[in-house]
C-alpha positions as CSV (number, residue, x, y, z in Angstrom):
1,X,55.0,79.1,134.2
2,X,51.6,79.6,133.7
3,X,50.2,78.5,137.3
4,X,53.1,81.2,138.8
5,X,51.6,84.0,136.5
6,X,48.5,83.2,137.7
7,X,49.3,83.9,141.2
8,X,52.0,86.8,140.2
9,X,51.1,88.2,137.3
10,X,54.3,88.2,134.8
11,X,54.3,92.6,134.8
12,X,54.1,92.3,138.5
13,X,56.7,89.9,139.6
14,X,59.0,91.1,137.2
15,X,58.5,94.5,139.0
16,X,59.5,92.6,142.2
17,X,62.7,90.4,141.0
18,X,63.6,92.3,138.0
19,X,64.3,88.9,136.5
20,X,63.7,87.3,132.5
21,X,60.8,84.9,133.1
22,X,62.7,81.4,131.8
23,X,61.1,78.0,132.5
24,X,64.6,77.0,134.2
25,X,64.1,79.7,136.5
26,X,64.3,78.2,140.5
27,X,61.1,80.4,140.9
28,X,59.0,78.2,137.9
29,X,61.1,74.8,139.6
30,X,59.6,75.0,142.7
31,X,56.6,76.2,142.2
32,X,56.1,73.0,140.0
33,X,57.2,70.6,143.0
34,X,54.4,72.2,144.8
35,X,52.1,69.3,146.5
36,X,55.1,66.5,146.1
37,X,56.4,64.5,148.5
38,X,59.8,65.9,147.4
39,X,58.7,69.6,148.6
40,X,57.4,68.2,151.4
41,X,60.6,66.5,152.4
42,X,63.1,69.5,151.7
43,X,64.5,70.8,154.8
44,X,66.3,73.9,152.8
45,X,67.0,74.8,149.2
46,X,70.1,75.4,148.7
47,X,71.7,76.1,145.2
48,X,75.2,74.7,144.4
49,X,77.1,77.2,145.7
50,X,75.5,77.1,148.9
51,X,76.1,73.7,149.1
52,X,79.7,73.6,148.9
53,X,79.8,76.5,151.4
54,X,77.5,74.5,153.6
55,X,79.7,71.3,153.1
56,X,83.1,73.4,154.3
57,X,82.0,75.1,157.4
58,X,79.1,73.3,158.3
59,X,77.0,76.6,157.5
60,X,73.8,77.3,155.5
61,X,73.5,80.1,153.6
62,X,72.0,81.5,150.2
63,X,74.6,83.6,148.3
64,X,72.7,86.4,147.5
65,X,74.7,86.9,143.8
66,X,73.4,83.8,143.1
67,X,69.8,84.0,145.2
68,X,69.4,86.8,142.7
69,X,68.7,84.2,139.6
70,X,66.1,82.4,141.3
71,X,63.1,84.7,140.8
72,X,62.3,84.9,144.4
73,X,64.8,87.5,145.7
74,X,63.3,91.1,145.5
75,X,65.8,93.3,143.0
76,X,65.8,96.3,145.2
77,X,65.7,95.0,148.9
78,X,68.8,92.3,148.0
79,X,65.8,90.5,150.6
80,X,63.8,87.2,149.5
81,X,61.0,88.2,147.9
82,X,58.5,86.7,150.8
83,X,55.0,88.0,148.7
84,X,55.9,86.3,146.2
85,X,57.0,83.0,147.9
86,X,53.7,83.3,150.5
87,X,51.4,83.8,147.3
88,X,52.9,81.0,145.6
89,X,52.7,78.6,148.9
90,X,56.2,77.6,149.2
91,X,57.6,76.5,152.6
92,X,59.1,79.9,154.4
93,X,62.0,77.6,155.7
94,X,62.8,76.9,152.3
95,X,65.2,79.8,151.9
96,X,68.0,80.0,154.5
97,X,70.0,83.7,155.6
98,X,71.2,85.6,152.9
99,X,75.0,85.7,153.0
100,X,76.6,88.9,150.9
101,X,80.3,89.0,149.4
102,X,83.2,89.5,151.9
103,X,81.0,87.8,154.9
104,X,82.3,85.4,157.1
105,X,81.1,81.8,156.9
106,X,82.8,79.9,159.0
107,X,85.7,77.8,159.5
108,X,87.2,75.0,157.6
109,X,85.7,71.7,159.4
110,X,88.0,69.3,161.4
111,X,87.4,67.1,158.0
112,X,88.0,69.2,155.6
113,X,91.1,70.5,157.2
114,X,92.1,66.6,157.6
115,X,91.7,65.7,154.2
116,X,93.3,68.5,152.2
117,X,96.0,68.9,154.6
118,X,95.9,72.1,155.6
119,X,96.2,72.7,159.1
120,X,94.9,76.0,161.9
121,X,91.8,77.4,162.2
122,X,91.2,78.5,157.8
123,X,88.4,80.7,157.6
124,X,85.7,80.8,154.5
125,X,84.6,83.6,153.6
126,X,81.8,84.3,150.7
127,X,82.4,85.2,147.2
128,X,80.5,86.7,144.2
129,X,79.5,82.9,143.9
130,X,77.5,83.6,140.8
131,X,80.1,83.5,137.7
132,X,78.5,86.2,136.0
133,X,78.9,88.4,139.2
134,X,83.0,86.9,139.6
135,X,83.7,87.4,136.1
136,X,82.1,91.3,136.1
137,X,83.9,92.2,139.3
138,X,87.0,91.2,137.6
139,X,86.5,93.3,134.6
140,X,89.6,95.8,134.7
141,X,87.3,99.2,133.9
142,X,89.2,102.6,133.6
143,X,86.0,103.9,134.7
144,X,82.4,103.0,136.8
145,X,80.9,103.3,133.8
146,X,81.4,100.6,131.6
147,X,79.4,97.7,129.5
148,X,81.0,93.9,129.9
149,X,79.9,90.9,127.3
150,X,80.3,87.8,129.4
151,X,80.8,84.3,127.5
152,X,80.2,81.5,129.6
153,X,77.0,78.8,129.1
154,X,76.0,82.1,126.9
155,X,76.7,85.3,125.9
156,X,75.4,88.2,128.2
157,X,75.8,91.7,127.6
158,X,75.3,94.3,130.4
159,X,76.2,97.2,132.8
160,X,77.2,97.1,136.2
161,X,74.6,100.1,138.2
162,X,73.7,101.1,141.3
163,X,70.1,99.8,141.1
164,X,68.3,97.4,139.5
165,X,65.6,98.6,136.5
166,X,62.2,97.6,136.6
167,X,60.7,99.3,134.0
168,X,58.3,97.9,131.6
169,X,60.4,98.5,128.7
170,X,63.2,96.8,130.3
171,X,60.9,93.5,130.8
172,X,59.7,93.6,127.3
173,X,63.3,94.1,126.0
174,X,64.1,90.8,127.6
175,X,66.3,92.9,130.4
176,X,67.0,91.1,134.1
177,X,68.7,92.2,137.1
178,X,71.0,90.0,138.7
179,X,72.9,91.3,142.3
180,X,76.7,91.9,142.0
181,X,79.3,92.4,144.3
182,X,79.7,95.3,146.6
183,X,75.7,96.4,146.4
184,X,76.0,96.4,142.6
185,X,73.0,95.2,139.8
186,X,73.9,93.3,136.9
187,X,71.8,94.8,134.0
188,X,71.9,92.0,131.8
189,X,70.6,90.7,128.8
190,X,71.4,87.2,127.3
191,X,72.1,87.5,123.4
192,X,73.2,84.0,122.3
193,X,73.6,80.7,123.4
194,X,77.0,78.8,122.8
C-alpha cells in the first residue's frame, strides 16, 4: 500500500475512487505485480464476473458494479480512473470496456448452447454482478430513501444515493462508494466480519 500512496496520496485517491484503502484491494494487487513477468504477460484483467461473461459470449468486459471495488474506477465518472492507473504505470490495455447493468453482451456460444441444451440464438445480458449491488437492488423499499445491512463475507451497512461522497470525513469514518444498479452509489461501510 505504501508504494501506491506514494504515487497517490491516500486523501487524494480516495477523492478519486471513493473507496476504503484495504490491502486486498485490486488497486494495491496490481500495483504489487508491477515489474513481474506475470504483469507483463496479462493480456486483460478481468475479475470473476467478467470471466464468466467472457466465457458465455466470447465477450470482454469489466462490469462496472464490480469495476467499482477495484480502486481504479473514478466514483463520479462510473469511468476507469486512467490518472491513477498512468501514475501508477499499469498497462492501459489492462482494463477492458466498461459494461453497465441491462447491456447487451452477446450471445450464448455454439458451445455453451451445446452443452447445456438449450437451443436459438439466447442472449446475455449484464447484471449488478457485484452481490452487494444484486442484493441492494433487491431490497423491497417503500421509499428511495432507505438504509440496507447486507450479510454476505461481512456485514455492510449503507444507503443507496445518487452520487458517490468524497468527503474527508467520509474517508476517515472508513466510508466507500461502490456503483449500483441503474446510476446508483453504494454508500457503504463494512461493520463486521462473519
Amino acid at each position: 500500500m505504501p508504494d501506491v500512496h506514494a504515487a497517490v496520496p491516500t486523501d487524494e485517491l480516495y477523492r478519486v475512487n471513493g473507496r476504503q484503502h484495504l490491502p486486498f484491494t485490486t488497486v494495491f494487487q496490481l500495483a504489487a505485480l508491477r515489474g513481474t513477468a506475470r504483469l507483463a504477460a496479462a493480456r486483460r484483467a478481468l475479475l470473476v464476473p467478467d470471466l464468466l461473461a467472457c466465457w458465455l459470449p466470447r465477450s470482454e468486459g469489466a462490469k462496472v458494479t464490480n469495476a467499482s471495488t477495484t480502486g481504479l474506477l473514478d466514483a463520479t465518472t462510473g469511468e476507469w480512473a486512467w490518472e491513477v492507473i498512468d501514475r501508477l504505470e499499469l498497462p492501459r490495455g489492462l482494463f477492458p470496456s466498461l459494461t453497465r447493468p441491462g447491456d447487451r453482451l452477446g450471445h450464448l456460444t455454439d458451445d455453451v448452447l451445446a452443452e447445456s441444451g438449450l437451443t436459438g440464438s439466447v442472449p446475455v445480458t449484464a447484471v449488478g454482478s457485484h452481490d452487494t449491488a444484486s442484493a441492494v437492488v433487491g431490497v423491497p423499499a417503500a421509499t428511495e430513501r432507505f438504509a440496507y445491512v447486507s450479510c454476505c463475507t461481512w456485514s455492510l451497512v449503507g444507503l443507496e444515493l445518487p452520487a458517490p461522497v468524497l468527503s474527508e470525513a467520509s474517508r476517515r469514518a472508513g466510508f466507500t462508494n461502490e456503483l449500483g444498479v441503474d446510476g446508483t452509489v453504494r454508500y457503504l461501510r463494512t461493520v463486521m466480519e462473519l
